[in-house]
ChimeraX commands (.cxc) that place a marker at each C-alpha (Angstrom):
marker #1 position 111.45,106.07,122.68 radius 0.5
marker #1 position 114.89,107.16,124.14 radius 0.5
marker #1 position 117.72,107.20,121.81 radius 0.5
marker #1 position 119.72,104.25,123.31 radius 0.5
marker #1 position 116.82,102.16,122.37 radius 0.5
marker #1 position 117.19,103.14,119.10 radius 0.5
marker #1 position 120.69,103.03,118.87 radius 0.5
marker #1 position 120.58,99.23,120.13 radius 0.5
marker #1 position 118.06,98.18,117.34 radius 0.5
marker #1 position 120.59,99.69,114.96 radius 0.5
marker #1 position 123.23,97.82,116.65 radius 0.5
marker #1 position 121.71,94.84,116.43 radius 0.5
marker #1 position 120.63,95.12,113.13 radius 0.5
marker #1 position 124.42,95.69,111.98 radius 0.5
marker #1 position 125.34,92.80,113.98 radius 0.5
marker #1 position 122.95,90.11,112.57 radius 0.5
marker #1 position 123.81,91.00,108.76 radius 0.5
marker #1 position 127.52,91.32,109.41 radius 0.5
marker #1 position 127.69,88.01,112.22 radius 0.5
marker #1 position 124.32,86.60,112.71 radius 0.5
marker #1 position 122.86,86.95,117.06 radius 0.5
marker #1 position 122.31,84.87,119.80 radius 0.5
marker #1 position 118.91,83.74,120.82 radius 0.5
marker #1 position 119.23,86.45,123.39 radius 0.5
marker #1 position 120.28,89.18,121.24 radius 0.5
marker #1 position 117.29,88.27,118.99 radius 0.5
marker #1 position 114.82,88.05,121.65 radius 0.5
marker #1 position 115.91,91.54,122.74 radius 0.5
marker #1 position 115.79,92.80,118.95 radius 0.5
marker #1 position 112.00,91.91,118.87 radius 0.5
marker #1 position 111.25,93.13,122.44 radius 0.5
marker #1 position 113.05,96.72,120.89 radius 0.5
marker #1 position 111.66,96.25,117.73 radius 0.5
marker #1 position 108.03,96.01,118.66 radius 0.5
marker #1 position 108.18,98.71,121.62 radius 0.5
marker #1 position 109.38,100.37,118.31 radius 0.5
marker #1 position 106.23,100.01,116.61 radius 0.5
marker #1 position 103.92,100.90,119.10 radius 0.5
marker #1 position 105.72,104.20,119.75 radius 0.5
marker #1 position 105.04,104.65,116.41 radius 0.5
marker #1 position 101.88,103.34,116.28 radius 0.5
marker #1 position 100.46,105.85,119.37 radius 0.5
marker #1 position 102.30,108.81,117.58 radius 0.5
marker #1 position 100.19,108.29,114.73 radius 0.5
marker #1 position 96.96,107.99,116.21 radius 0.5
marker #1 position 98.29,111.15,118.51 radius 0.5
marker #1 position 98.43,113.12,114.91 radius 0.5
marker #1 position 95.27,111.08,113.19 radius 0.5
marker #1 position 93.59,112.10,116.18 radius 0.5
marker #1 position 94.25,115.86,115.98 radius 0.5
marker #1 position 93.09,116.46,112.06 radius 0.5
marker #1 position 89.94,118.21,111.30 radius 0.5
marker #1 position 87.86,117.70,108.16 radius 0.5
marker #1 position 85.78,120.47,106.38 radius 0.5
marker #1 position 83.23,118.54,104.54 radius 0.5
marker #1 position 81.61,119.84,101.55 radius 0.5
marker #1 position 78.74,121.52,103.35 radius 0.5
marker #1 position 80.97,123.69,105.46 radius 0.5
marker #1 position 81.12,121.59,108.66 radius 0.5
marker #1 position 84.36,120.55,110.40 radius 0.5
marker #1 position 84.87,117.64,111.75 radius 0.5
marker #1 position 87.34,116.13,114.44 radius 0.5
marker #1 position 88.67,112.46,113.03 radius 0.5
marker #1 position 89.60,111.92,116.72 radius 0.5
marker #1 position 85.84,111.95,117.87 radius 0.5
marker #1 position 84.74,110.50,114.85 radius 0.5
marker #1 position 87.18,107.48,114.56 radius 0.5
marker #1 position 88.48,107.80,117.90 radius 0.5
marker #1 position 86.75,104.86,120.15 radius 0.5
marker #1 position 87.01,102.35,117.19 radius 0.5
marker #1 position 89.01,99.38,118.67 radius 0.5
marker #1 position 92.59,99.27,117.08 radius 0.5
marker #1 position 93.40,96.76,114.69 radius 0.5
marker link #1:1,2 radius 0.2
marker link #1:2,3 radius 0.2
marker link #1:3,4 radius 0.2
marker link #1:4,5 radius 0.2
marker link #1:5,6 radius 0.2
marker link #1:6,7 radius 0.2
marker link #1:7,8 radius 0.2
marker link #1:8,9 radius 0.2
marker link #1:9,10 radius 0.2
marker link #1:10,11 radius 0.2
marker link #1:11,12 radius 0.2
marker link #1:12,13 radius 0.2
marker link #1:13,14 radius 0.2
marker link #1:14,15 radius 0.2
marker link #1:15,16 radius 0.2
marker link #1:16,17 radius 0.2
marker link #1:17,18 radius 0.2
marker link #1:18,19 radius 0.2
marker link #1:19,20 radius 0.2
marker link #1:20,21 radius 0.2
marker link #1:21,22 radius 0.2
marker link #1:22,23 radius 0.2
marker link #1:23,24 radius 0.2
marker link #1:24,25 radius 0.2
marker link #1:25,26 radius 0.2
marker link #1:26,27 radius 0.2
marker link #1:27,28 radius 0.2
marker link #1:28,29 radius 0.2
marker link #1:29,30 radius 0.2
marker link #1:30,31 radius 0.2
marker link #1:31,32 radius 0.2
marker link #1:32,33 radius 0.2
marker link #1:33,34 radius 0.2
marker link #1:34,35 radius 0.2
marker link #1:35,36 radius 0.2
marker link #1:36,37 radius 0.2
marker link #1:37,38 radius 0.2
marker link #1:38,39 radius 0.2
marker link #1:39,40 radius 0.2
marker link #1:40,41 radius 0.2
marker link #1:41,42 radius 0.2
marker link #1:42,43 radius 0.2
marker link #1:43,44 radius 0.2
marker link #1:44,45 radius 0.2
marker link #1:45,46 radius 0.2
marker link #1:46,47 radius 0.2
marker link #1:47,48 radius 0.2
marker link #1:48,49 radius 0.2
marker link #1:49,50 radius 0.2
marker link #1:50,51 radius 0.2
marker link #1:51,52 radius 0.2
marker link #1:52,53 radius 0.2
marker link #1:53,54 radius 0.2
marker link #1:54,55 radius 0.2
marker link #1:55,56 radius 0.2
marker link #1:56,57 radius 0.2
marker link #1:57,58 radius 0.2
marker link #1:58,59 radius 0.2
marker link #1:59,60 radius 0.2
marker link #1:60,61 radius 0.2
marker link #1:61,62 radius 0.2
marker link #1:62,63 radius 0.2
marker link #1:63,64 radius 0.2
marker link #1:64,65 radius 0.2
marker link #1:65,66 radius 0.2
marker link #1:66,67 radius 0.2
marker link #1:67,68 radius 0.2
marker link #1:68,69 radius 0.2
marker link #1:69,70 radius 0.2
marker link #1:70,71 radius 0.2
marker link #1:71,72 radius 0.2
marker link #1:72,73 radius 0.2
view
């Protein structure tokens, strides 16, 4: 997520505690705050995806081709 994104969530948050928002500026604060998430979200599963497990007998295993086709939640 660029950083003007991010700066504008911050902006907004300051805004609503300090002043309260307009219906716009909160419609935008949830559009920003759930592309937010999902960044997030996709970052994590990037990393989750990427760890390998040594099991007790030796073996490794890839979390992202165990786990990986499961439907998100």
């Amino acid at each position: 997520m660029e950083q003007g994104k991010i700066d504008r969530i911050n902006a907004l948050a300051r805004k609503s505690k300090a002043e309260g928002l307009t219906e716009a500026e909160k419609k935008e604060q949830d559009l920003l705050r759930q592309e937010y998430i999902a960044n997030i979200r996709r970052n994590l599963r990037a990393q989750l995806d990427n760890i390998d497990v040594i099991g007790p007998d030796g073996k490794t295993e890839n979390l992202g081709e165990k786990y990986g086709n499961r439907k998100e939640n």
